[in-house]
C-alpha positions as CSV (number, residue, x, y, z in Angstrom):
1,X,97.3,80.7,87.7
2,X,93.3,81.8,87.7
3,X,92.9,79.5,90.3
4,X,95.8,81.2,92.3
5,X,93.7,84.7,91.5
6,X,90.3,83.4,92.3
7,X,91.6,82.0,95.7
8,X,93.1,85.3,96.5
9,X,90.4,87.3,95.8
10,X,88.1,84.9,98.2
11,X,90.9,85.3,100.7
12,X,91.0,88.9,100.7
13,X,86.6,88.5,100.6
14,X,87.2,86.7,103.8
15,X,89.4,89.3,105.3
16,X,87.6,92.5,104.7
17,X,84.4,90.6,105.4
18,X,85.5,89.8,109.0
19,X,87.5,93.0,109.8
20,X,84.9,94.4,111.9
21,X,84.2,91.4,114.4
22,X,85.7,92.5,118.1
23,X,88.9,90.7,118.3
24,X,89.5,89.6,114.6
25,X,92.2,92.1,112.7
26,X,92.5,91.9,109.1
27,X,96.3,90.8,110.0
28,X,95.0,87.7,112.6
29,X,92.4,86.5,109.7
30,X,95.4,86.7,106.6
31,X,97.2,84.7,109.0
32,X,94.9,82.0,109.7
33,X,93.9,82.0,106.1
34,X,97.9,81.5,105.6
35,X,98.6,84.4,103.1
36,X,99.6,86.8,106.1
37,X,103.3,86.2,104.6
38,X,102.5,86.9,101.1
39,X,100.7,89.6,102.0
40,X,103.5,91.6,103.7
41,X,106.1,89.9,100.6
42,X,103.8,91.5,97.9
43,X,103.6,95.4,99.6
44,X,107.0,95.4,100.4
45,X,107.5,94.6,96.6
46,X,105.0,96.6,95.2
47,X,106.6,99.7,96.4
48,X,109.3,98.7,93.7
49,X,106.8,98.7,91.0
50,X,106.9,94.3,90.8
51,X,104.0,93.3,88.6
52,X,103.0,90.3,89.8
53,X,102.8,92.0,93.2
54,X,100.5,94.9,92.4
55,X,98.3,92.6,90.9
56,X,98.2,90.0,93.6
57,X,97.1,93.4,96.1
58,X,94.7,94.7,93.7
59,X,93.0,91.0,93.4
60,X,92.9,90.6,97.2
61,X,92.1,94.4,97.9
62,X,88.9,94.1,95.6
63,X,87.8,91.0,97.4
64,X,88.2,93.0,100.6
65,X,86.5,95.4,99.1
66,X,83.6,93.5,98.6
67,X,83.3,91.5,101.4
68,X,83.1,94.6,103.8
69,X,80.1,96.2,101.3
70,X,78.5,92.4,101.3
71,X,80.1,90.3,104.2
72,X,80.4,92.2,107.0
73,X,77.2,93.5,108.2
74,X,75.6,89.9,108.0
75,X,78.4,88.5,109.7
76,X,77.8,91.1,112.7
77,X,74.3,90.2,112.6
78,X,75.0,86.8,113.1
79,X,77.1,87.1,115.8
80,X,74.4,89.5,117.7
81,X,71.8,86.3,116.7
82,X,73.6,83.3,117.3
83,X,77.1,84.9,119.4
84,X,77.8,81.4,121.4
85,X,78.2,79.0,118.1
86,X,79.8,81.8,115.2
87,X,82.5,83.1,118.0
88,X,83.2,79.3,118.7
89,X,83.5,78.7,115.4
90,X,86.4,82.1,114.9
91,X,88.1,80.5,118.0
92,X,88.2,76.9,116.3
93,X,89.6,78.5,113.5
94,X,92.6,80.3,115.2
95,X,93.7,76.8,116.8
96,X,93.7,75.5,113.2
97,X,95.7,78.3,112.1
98,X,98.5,77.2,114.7
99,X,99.7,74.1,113.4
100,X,101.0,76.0,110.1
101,X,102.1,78.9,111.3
102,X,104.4,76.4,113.9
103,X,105.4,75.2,110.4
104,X,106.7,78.4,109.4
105,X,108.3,79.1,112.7
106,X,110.1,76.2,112.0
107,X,109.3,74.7,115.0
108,X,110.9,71.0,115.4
109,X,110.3,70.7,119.3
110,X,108.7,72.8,122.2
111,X,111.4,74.7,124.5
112,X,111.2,77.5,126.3
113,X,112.0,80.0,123.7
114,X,109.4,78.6,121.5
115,X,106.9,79.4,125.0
116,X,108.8,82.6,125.9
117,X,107.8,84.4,122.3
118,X,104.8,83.1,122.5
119,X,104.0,84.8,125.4
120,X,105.3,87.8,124.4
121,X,103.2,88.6,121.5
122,X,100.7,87.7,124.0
123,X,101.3,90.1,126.6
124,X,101.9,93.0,123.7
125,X,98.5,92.6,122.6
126,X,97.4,92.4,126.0
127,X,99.1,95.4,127.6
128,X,97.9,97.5,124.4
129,X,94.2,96.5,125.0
130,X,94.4,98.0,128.6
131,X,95.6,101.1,127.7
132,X,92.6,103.6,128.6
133,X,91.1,105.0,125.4
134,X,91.5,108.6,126.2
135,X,94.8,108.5,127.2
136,X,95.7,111.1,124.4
137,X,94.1,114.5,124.8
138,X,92.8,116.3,121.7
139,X,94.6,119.1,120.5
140,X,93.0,122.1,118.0
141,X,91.7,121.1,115.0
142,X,94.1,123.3,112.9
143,X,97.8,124.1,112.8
144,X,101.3,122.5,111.9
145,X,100.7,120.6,115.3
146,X,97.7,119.1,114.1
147,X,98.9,117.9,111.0
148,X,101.9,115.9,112.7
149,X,99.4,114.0,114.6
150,X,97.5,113.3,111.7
151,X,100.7,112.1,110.2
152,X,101.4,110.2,113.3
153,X,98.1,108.3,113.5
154,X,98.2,107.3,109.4
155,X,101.8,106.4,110.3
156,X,101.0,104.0,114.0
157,X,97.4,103.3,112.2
158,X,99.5,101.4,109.5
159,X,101.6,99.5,111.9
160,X,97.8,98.0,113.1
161,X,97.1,97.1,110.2
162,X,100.3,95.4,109.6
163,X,100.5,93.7,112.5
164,X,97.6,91.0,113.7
165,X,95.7,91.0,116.8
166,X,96.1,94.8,117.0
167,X,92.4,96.9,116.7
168,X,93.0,99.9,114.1
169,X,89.5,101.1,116.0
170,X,91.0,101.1,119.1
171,X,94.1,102.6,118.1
172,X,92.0,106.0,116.4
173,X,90.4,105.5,119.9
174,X,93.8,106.5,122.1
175,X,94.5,109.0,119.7
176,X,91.5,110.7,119.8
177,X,90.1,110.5,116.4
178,X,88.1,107.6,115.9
179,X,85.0,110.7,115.7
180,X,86.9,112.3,113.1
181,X,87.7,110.0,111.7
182,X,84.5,108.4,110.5
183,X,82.8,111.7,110.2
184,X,86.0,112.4,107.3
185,X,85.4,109.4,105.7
186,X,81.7,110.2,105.3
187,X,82.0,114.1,104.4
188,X,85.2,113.3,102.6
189,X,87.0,115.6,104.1
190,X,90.3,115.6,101.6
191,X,92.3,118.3,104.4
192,X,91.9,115.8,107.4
193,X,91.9,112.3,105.3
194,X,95.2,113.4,103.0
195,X,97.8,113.4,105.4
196,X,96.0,110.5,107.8
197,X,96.5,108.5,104.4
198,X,100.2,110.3,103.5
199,X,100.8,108.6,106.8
200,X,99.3,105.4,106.3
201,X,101.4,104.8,103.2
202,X,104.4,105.4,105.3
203,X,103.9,103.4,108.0
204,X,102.4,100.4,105.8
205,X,105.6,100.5,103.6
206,X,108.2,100.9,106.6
207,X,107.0,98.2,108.7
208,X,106.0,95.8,105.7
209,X,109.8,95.8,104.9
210,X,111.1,95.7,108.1
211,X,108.5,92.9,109.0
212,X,110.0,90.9,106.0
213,X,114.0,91.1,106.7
214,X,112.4,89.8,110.4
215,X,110.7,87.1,108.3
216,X,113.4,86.2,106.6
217,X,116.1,86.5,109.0
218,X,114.7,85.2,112.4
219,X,111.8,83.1,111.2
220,X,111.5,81.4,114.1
221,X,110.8,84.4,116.7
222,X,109.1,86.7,114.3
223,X,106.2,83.7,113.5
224,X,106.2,82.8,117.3
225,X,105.2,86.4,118.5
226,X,103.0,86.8,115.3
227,X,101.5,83.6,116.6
228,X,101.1,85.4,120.2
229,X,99.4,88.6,118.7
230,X,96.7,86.4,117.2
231,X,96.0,84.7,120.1
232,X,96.3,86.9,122.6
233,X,93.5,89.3,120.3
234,X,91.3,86.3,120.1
235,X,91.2,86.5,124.0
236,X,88.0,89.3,123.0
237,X,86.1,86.7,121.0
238,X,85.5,84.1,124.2
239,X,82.1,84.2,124.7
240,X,82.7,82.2,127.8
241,X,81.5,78.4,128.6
242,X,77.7,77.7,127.8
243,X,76.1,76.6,130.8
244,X,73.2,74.5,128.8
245,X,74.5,70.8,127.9
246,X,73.0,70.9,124.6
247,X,74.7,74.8,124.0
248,X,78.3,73.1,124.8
249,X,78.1,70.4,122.1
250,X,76.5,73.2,119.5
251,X,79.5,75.2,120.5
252,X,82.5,72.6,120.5
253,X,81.0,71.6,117.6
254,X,81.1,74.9,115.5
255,X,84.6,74.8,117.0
256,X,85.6,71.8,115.5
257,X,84.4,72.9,112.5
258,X,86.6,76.0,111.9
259,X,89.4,74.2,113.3
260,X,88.7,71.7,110.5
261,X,88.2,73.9,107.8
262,X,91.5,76.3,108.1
263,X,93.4,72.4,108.9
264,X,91.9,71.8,105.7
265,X,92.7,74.3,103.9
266,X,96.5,74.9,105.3
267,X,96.9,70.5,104.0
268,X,95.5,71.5,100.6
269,X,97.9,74.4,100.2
270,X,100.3,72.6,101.5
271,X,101.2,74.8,104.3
């Protein structure tokens, strides 16, 4: 049982830590660390008051926690130092991911359903990222209209956050509030942040319980396109191919190691 708690709190460490690398959701990193499942389980039942639940998500939100305060920003630095080998190493990591989350699609052979919702979480992803970033305009900063939209970006915010391979960033972007945003976080602004949050809670509790009748009902497509939202978001991480010889083996090399590490860790889980 502590080893179950100390592994989640690393997990959520690992999470919160890379949230802010371009192309790596908190959603694609819980599923390539395999807990993407328990994740949405544990919210869905949390909002009925389940014990064991609120303590799971108060163990893996204060290892979040902590790895954005002490992960994050030496993480970004690494990837502005050495971007070839640490992005190789994220995408190596994603095609060790696959293998287990085919396991939970149940996957016995390849067809072309198992192809077609593949691609289709794919081109979601990839339809969202070209939408242009101002295609909301702003409206006044006051009023009953104001508030909706506040309400409406906590409540779509939530579905990113649910969902992998979709950039909450981005998303505040389209709306028109990523400024806001940030400046309401640091002022603390409790008039703008309240119902941004009010929304939040919604939208995380809808979709968390719709996502896990889908789960449970239709494994098989609901895993597939998951499966296509984290790799069409890793799409953003490709560096591209080093042209130096001695760059590509550093590269396939950090590569092979994340695809070895998240293989390894999916076999001792037994995922």
């Amino acid at each position: 049982m502590k080893t179950h708690r100390i592994q989640t709190t690393v997990k959520g460490f690992i999470v919160g830590g890379t949230m802010l690398v371009p192309g790596v959701s908190g959603g694609s990193m819980a599923m390539i660390l395999g807990i993407y499942d328990r994740l949405i389980a544990a919210v869905s039942a949390a909002a009925s008051g389940k014990k064991d639940s609120l303590l799971f998500l108060l163990l893996f939100s204060a290892g979040g926690g902590l790895g954005i305060l002490l992960f994050s920003k030496p993480l970004l630095h690494l990837i502005e130092t050495y971007p070839v080998p640490t992005l190789y190493f994220f995408l190596g990591a994603v095609g060790g991911s696959i293998p287990m989350t085919l396991k939970q699609a149940e996957v016995k052979k390849f067809s072309w359903k198992v192809l077609l919702y593949i691609f289709l979480g794919i081109a979601a992803v990839s339809l969202f990222s070209l939408l242009p970033s101002d295609l909301f305009q702003p409206i006044p900063a006051s009023g009953a209209g104001y508030l909706f939209l506040l309400l409406l970006t906590g409540f779509v915010a939530a579905i990113a956050l649910v969902l992998p391979g979709i950039s909450v960033s981005y998303l505040l972007l389209l709306m028109g509030l990523y400024d806001k945003t940030l400046l309401a976080v640091s002022q603390f602004h409790l008039s703008f942040l309240l119902p941004l949050a009010a929304g939040v809670l919604l939208g995380v509790i809808s979709t968390t319980k719709t996502l896990e009748k889908a789960m449970k009902s239709y494994p098989h497509a609901t895993y597939l396109v998951i499966l296509g939202f984290v790799l069409g978001s890793m799409a953003e991480l490709f560096p591209g191919l080093p042209t130096h010889p001695a760059d590509l083996l550093w590269a396939l090399g950090m590569s092979a190691a994340g695809f070895t590490s998240i293989h390894f860790l999916a076999r001792r889980e037994g995922i």
